[in-house]
C-alpha positions as CSV (number, residue, x, y, z in Angstrom):
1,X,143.1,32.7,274.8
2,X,141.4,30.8,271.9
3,X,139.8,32.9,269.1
4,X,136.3,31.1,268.2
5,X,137.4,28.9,265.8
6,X,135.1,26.3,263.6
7,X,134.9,22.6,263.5
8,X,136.1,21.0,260.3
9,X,133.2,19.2,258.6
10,X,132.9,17.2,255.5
11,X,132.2,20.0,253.3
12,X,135.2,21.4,253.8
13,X,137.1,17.8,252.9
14,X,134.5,16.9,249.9
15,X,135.4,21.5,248.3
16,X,139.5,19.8,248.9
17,X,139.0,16.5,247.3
18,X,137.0,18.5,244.5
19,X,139.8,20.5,244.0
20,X,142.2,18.2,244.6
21,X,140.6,16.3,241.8
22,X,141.4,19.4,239.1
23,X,143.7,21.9,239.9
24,X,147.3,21.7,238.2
25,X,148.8,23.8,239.9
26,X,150.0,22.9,243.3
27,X,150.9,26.6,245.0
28,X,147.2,26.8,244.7
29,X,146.4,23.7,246.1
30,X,148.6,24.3,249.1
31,X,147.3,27.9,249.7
32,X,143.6,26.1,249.7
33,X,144.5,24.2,252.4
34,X,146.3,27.1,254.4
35,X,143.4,29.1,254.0
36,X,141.1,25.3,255.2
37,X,143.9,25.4,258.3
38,X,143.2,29.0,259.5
39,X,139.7,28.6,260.2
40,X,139.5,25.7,261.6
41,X,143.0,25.2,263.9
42,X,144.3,28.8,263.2
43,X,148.1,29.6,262.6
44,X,151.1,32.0,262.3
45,X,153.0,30.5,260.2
46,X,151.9,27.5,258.2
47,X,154.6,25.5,256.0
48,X,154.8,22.2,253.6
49,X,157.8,19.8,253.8
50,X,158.6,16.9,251.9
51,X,161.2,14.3,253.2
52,X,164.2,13.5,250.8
53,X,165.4,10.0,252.2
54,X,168.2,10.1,250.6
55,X,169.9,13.0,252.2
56,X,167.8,13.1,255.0
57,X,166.1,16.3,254.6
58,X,162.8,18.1,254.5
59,X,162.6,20.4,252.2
60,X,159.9,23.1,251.6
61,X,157.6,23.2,249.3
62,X,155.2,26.1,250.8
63,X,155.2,28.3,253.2
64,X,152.5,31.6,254.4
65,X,155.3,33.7,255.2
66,X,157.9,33.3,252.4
67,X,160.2,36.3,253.9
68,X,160.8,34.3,256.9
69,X,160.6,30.5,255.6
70,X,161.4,30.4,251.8
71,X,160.4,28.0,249.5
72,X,163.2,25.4,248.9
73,X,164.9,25.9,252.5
74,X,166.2,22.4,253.4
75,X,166.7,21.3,257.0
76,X,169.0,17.6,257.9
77,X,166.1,16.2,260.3
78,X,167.0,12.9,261.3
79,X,168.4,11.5,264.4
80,X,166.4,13.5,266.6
81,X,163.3,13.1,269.1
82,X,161.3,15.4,266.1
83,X,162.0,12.9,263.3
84,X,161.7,9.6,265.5
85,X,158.3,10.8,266.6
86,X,157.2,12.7,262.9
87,X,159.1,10.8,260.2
88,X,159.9,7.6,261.6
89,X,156.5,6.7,263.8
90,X,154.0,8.6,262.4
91,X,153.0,10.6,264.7
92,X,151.6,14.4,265.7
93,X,154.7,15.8,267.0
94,X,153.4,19.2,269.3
95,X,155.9,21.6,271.0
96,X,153.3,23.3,273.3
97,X,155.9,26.3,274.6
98,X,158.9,28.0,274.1
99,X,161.1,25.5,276.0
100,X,159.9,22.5,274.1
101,X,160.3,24.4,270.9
102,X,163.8,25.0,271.6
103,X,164.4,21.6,272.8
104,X,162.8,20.5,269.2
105,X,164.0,23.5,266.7
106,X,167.4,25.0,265.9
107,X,166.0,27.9,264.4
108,X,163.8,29.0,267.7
109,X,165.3,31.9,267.9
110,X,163.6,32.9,264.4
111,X,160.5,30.8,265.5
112,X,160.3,33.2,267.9
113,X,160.5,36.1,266.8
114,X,157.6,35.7,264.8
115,X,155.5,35.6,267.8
116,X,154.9,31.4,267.5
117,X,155.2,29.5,271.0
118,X,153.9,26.1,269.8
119,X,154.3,24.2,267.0
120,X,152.2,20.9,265.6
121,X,153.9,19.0,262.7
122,X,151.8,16.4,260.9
123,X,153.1,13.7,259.2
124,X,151.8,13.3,255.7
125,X,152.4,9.5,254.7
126,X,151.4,6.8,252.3
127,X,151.9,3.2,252.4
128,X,154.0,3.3,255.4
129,X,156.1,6.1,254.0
130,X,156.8,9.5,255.3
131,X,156.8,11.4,252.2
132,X,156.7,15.0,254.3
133,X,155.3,17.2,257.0
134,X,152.6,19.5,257.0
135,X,153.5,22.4,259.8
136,X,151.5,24.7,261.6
137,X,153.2,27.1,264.3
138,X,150.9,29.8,266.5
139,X,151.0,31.1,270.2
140,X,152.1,29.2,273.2
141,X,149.3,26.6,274.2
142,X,147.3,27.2,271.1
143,X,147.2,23.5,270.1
144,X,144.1,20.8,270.8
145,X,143.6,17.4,270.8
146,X,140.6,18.5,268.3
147,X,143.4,20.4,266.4
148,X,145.5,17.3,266.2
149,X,142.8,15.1,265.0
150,X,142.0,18.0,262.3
151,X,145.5,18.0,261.2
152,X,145.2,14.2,261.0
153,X,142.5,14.6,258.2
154,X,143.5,17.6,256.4
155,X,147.6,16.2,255.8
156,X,146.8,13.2,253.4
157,X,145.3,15.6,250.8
158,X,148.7,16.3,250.1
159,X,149.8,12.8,249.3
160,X,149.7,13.0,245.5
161,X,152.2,16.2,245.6
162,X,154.4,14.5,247.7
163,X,154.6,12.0,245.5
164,X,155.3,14.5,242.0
């Protein structure tokens, strides 16, 4: 099921952290890291939230497939099993079929027809925060434990544009 995927390795975290380090513009840093995502965990959709406490919402702030997921789209996210497990604890939050995704999303039936079946969300956080959510969405089962620990490493490169 699986295309041959590779590992992630420290080159690939020492070319983000160098780019990190001097690019201004963060589209570009965003679609670094998409492109960093599809080799190593794959995806059909990949998006960038960031939390607004205030109103509790996400909002988002990039997205590989604009004509489906436009940039700005806002979703209310708290109060459910998603954001207790994503935004409050911390955690990798995986729907690994289409009945979880339902159970997790209210806009499955778009999820859907793009052909995703699982869904891993990644908290991106700093100093006990949850500043936003770093989404990546492919075909049912696709996800890893290896995938969730790669997701782990990749997400706080976006700390400093969550925080802009």
């Amino acid at each position: 099921m699986r295309d041959a995927k590779r590992a992630l390795n420290v080159s690939d975290l020492v070319a983000l952290a160098e780019r990190f380090a001097v690019e201004p513009q963060p589209a570009l840093l965003y679609a670094a890291v998409d492109a960093l995502v599809q080799e190593v965990i794959g995806h059909r959709l990949f998006t960038l939230m960031r939390v607004h406490e205030a109103t509790d919402e996400v909002e988002r702030i990039y997205s590989s497939n604009t004509a489906a997921y436009p940039v700005g789209g806002r979703k209310v996210k708290r109060g459910t099993p998603w954001s207790r497990a994503v935004l409050e604890r911390g955690e990798v939050f995986v729907a690994r079929n289409a009945d979880e995704v339902r159970d997790a999303f209210a806009d499955h039936g778009l999820i859907e027809s793009l052909g995703i079946g699982s869904i891993m969300n990644v908290p991106i956080g700093w100093a006990g925060m949850r500043l936003g959510t770093m989404n990546i969405s492919h075909e049912t089962g696709w996800f890893t434990k290896d995938d969730e620990r790669a997701g782990r490493v990749i997400a706080p490169f976006h700390v400093p544009s969550q925080l802009a």
